[in-house]
Every structure is written in C-alpha cells, then in structure tokens.
N, C-alpha and C positions, 0 to 999 in steps of 0.2 A: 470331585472333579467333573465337570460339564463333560456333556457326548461330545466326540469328533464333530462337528458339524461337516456335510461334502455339502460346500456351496456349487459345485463344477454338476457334481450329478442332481443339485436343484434346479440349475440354470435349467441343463440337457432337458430336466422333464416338461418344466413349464415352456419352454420351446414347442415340445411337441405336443402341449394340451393348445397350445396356442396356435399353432400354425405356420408357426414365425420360427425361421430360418435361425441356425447360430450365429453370432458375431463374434466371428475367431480371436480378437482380438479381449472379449469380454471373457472369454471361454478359456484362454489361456491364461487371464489375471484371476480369473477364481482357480485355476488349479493351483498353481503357485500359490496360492492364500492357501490353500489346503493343504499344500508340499510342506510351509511352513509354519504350520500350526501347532501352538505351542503354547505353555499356559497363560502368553503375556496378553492372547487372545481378551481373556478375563476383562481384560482393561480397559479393549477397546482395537480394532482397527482402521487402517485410512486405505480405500482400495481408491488407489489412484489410472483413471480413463481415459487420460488426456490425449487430445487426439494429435499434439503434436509432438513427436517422437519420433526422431530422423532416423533413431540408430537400427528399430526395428520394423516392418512392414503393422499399418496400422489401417485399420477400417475404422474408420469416426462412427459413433454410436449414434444411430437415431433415433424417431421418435417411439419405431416399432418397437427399437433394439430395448430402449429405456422401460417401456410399459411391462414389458419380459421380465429385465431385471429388478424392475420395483416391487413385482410380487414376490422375489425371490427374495427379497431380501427386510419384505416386511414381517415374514415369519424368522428373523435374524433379531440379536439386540444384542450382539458385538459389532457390528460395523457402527462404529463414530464419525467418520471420515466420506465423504465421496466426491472425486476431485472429475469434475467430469468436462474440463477447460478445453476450448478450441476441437469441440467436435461440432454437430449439426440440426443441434435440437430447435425447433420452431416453438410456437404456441401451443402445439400438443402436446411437444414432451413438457410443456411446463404444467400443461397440465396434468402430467403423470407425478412431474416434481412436486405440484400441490395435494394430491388426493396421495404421494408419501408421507409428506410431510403433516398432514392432517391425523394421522394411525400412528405415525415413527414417535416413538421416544426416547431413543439414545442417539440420533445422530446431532454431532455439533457443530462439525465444520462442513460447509459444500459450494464447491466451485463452479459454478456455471461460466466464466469469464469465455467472452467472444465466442459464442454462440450466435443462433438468429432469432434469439427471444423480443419480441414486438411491446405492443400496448398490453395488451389483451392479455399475455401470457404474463407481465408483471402484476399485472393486475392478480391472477388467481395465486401466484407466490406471495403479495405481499397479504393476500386474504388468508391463508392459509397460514401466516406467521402472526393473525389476529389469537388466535389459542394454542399455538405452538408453545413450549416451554422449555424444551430442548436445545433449540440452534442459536450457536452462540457467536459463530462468526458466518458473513456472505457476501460475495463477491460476485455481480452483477455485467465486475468491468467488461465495456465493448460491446452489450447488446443494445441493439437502439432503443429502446423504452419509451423512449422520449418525454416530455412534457407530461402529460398523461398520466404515463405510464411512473413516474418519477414521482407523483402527486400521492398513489396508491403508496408508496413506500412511506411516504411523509404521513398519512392517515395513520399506518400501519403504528409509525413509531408515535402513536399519541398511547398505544392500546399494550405493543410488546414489551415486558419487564425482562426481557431473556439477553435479546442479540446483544453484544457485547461489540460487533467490528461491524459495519457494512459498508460496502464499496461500489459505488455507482458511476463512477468513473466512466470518460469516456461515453459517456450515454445518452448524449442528446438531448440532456435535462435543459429548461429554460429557466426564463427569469422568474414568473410564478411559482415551478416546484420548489426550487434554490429558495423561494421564501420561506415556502410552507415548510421546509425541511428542517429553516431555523429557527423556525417559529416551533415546532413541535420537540425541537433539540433543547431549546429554553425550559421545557420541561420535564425531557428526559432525563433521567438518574442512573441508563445502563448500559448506554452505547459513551463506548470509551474511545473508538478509532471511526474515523468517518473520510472515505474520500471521496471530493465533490468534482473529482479535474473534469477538462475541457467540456463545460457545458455551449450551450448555445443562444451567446448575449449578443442583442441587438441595438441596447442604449449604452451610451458612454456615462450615464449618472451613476452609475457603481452603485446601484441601493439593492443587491444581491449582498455585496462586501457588508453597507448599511446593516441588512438583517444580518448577518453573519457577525458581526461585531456588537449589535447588540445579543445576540445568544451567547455568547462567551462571556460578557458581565454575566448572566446570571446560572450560566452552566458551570457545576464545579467537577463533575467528572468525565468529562471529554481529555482526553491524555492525546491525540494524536488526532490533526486534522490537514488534508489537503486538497491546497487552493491553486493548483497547477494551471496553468490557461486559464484565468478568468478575466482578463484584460486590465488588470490592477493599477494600478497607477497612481502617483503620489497622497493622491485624496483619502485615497482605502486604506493604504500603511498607515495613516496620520488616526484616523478612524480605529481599525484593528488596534493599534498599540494603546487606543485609548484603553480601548473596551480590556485589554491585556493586564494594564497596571491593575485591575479588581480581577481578576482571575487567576488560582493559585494552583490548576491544575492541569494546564495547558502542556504537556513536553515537546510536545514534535509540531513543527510547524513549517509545514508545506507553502512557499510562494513562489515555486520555479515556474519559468517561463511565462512571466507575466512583461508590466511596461514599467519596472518602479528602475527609479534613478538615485542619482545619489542624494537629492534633497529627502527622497520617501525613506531612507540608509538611515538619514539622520533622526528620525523618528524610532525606530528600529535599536538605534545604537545606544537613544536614552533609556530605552527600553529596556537594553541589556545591562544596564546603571545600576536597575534598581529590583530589574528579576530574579525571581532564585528559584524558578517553576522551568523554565526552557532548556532541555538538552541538546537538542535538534532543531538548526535551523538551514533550510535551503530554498539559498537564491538564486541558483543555478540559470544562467540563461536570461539575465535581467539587464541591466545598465546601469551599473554602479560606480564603473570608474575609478578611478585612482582617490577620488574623494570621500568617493563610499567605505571602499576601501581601508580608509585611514580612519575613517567615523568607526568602522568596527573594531578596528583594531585598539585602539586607545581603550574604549568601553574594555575589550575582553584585556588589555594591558593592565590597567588600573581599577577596575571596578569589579569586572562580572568573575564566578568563580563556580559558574553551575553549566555554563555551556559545554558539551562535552563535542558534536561535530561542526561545521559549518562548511557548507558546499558555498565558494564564490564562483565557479568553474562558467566560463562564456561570458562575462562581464564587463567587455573591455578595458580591464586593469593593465595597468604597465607593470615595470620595475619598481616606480615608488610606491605604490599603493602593494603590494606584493610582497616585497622587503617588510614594510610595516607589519604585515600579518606573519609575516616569519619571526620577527625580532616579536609580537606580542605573544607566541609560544612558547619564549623564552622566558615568559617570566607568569606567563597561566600555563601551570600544569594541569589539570582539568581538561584543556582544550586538545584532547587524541587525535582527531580525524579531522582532516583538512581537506578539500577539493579545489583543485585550480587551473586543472586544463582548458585549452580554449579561449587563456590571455597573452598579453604580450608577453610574452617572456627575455627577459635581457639577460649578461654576463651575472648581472649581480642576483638577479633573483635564483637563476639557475646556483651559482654558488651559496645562497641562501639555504634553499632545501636541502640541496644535499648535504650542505653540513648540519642541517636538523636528523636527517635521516641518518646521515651514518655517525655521530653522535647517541643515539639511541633513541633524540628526544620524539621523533615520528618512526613509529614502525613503516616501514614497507607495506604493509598489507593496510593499513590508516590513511592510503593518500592515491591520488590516482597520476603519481608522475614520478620516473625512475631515474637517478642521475645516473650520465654515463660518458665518457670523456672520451675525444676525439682531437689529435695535434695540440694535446695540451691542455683543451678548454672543456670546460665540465658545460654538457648541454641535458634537458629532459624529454625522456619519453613517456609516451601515455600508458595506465595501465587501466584497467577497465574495472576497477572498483569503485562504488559510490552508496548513495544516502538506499537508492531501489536498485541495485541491481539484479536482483529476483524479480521486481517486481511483474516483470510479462511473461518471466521464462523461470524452468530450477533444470539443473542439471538431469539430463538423462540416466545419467550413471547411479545416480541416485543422490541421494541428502548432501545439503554443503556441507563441509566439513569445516573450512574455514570465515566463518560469520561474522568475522572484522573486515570483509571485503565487502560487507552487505551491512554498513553502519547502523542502519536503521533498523534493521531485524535484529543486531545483539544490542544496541541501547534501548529502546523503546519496543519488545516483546510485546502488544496484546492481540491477547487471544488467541497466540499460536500455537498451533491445533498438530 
C-alpha cells in the first residue's frame, strides 16, 4: 500500500518557500482530500476548485494561487482530475496550466471553463498538449481565445493522438478557426466529443457548416458534436444531412438555437428514415412549426428505431404538430426523452402527455413538463430537465444522482471523467 500522501501540509510548505499567501479555499479542499483518503486513491482522484459555489465562502484561485499548487501537485500521480471552472486565471496561470501539463502524466480530465484565458494563453495550452499523452477530456468553454487563439487548438489536433472530448465553446472562435478545426477533424481518429457553440460569424454563406459537413463524410469517430449559435439555416441542414447519410458514427447532434425551419426539418426527418447512428438530437430554440413538427414525427412513427431523445422545446409548435409527437411515442419505443416547453400548448396536447406520463410510457424525470389539473382541466408545467443541464453548472451538494434529467450525459457518456 502507497504512503498517506498530506497534500494540505504540501500545499502549507510550498507557500511558504514561495511567498505566497494560503488560498483558504484550496487549503481546505486538500485537507478533506486527506480526511478522505483511502485506497480508491490508487485510481485516481478529481479535486474539484470551482470558483462557483454559493453554498460555501469561496476565494477564486489565481494565477499566484495556481503556480503554488502546480508544484504541489506535480510531485503527486493520483490526482486525475482538476476542475478549476469560474475562478480568475489569466495568461499566466495558463502558463502554469502548460509547464503542468508538460511534466504531469496522470492527469485526464481539467476544467478551465469561464476563466480570463486570452490568445496567448491558449496558445501555450494547446502547445503543451503537442506531447501531452495523458489528457483526455478539455473544456475551454467561456474564455475568449478567439480567432487566434482557436487556430492553436485546430494545429494542436493535427499532432494530439490523446484528447478524446474538447470544448471550445463560447469562445469567440471565427470563420477561419471553425475551418481549420474541421479540416484538422477530417483527420483525426480521437477526439470523439467536440463542441463549437456560439462562435463569431460575420457571413451569411454557412461555409463553416460547408467545412463541417464535409469533416463528417470522412470522420468515423466523432460520437458527439455541437453546433449551438451558428446562424444555421436551411442551406446547412440540407448540407449536414448530406454529409450524415456516409457517416456511421455520429450520436449526438447539437443544432439548438440556430435559424432552421420546417423546410431545413424536412431534411432532418429523411434523415432519420434511414439513420441508425443518431441518439441525440436538439433543436431546441429553432422554427419548426407545426410542420416540422409532423416531418419528425412520422420518420420516428414509421421508420426510425435508433433515436432515443429529441429536444423540440421553443419551436413554435401548436397542438397539431405536438399531438403528432405524442401519438409517435406511441408506437417508437426507443424514443425515452422528449422536450417541449416553450410551445403552444392546447387542451389536447396537455391531455396528450400526460396520458404518456402517467401511462408509464414517459417517465417524469424523461421530459421537461408536469401535468397537473386545475377545475377539471389537465394543464403543464415546466421542469427543468433537458439534453445540458449540467452543462454550465453540477450541483453543489455534490454528484447528480439522478442522470435522466441530464439526457445527454446518461445517453451519449464520452469521456466522463
């Protein structure tokens, strides 16, 4: 059996070789690592820093705080994990995260998300994951990176045979990176999860979507990609679905909050005719209509027998388009998890669900709307489950316990760490 390690009285010492003040906050998640120490250690742990956490007094870790802890924890090779989301690391600390990550070889998962990491600082991260062989999932989302800085990541993945997730979300990427990205994806073999949301498009010719749709003809193992804000619009479905019908390992497919209507649906819908690779699809937040709507439904009625969620949720669907998705539940068993808050709702859609729900055929925890009856008449209310609901936040308390409220994390799993 390995020594006790005392990370709390490593911290303390390299503090005071260094100069640098305790960060109570870092100071009390190593003691509790050492409270808890026990031989599952062996395996691996995740010390989690996030600097946002309401329920206790928190000092967000800076770039000093960081430099302190990375020597601490480079003479370590049980830490797997380091979740270090919404605290205040700039360019320096990323250059502490790169001169870790250069020496570390058991860490695999680390969260930098909404930070104030720059150009510069992606820059010496995605250099430093040039000979990394360790990290296996990274989360970028929220730093501004930009352009630039987006481009270093897209180099990075012609070179890394490791990361398995990366998340650039959120990051001010443009039209050039979003190429480079899929141009360097067409050849990678080991990034399985990829997300690209809200970058920053200035042309209406979708030839981001373009490259993106051709990297999926000839990417086979990309499992999970998302295309949240990228101004999408019937052109790009027509496009994607092409490139889709030659790609057999696609499951999760991110298009919320884009411009596609029910014409770009009908693309989509043939889609789902003849796919048997798609678990996960979300249109969340689009314009589909009652037509759309009924494009989907018939496919997953009659045809399709591999989709397992579908977010329509903000679509402007009525009653009829609504119905239809209900009564196509009724006959694809496959199809568990439904999203539909945010459309019209009538008498008959509300009597719809909830006789799915209390039926058995949609669990409660599968859908984001709760029947509840009022002088007679059965109306829906919202519940707050869906395709991401982790995806910015995890509970304080600690691990979800219930992971069918968070579709996407118990159908499509990669790399979770």
């Amino acid at each position: 059996m390995s020594v006790h390690p005392d990370l709390h009285q490593l911290y303390v010492q390299a503090c005071r070789n260094s100069g640098q003040p305790e960060n109570p906050s870092i100071a009390h998640l190593l003691q509790e690592a050492d409270k808890n120490y026990n031989t599952e250690w062996a395996k691996g742990i995740m010390l989690k820093i996030a600097g946002n956490n309401h329920l206790v007094p928190v000092q967000r870790v800076t770039d000093d705080d960081l430099q302190v802890l990375a020597s601490v924890l480079s003479n370590t090779d049980f830490v797997t994990g380091l979740d270090l989301r919404y605290n205040v690391l700039t360019d320096a600390g990323a250059k502490h995260v790169a001169a870790f990550l250069q020496v570390n070889s058991t860490l695999q998962y680390l969260n930098l998300m909404f930070n104030d990491i720059g150009t510069s600082g992606a820059e010496l991260i995605a250099k430093a994951l040039h000979g990394n062989e360790t990290l296996v999932s990274l989360r970028m989302t929220g730093n501004k990176i930009g352009n630039e800085g987006g481009l270093f990541f897209a180099s990075m993945l012609q070179i890394n045979s490791t990361l398995e997730k990366l998340d650039l979300g959120d990051c001010d990427m443009g039209t050039q990176c979003l190429t480079a990205i899929a141009t360097a994806l067409a050849q990678n073999r080991s990034v399985k999860a990829i997300n690209l949301n809200r970058p920053l498009l200035y042309s209406e010719e979708e030839e981001t979507t373009l490259h993106i749709a051709l990297m999926l003809k000839n990417n086979s193992s990309l499992v999970e990609l998302h295309l949240c804000k990228h101004e999408m619009k019937n052109f790009g479905v027509e496009r994607l679905c092409e490139a889709l019908y030659e790609n057999s390992s696609l499951r999760y497919l991110d298009l919320s909050c884009n411009k596609i209507t029910r014409d770009g649906v009908k693309f989509l819908a043939e889609l789902l005719k003849r796919n048997r690779t798609l678990e996960i699809l979300d249109l969340n937040a689009n314009r589909i209509e009652d037509d759309g709507a009924i494009y989907l439904s018939e496919a997953l009625a009659l045809y399709n027998r591999t989709l397992q969620a579908l977010s329509v949720a903000r679509n402007y669907i009525s009653g009829k388009g609504l119905v239809a998705l209900s009564d196509a539940m009724k006959t694809n068993m496959e199809l568990s998890y439904i999203y539909i808050w945010g459309n019209k709702f009538d008498e008959a859609t509300c009597m719809a669900f909830s006789a799915l729900i209390e039926t058995g055929r949609l669990k409660s925890n599968c859908t984001d709307v709760e029947p509840y009856e009022v002088d007679g008449h059965i109306h829906l209310a919202e519940l707050s489950h869906g395709l991401k609901k982790h995806y910015y936040w995890t509970p304080s308390s600690g691990e979800v316990t219930n992971k069918d409220a968070n579709a996407g994390l118990v159908i499509v799993a990669v790399s979770e760490h």
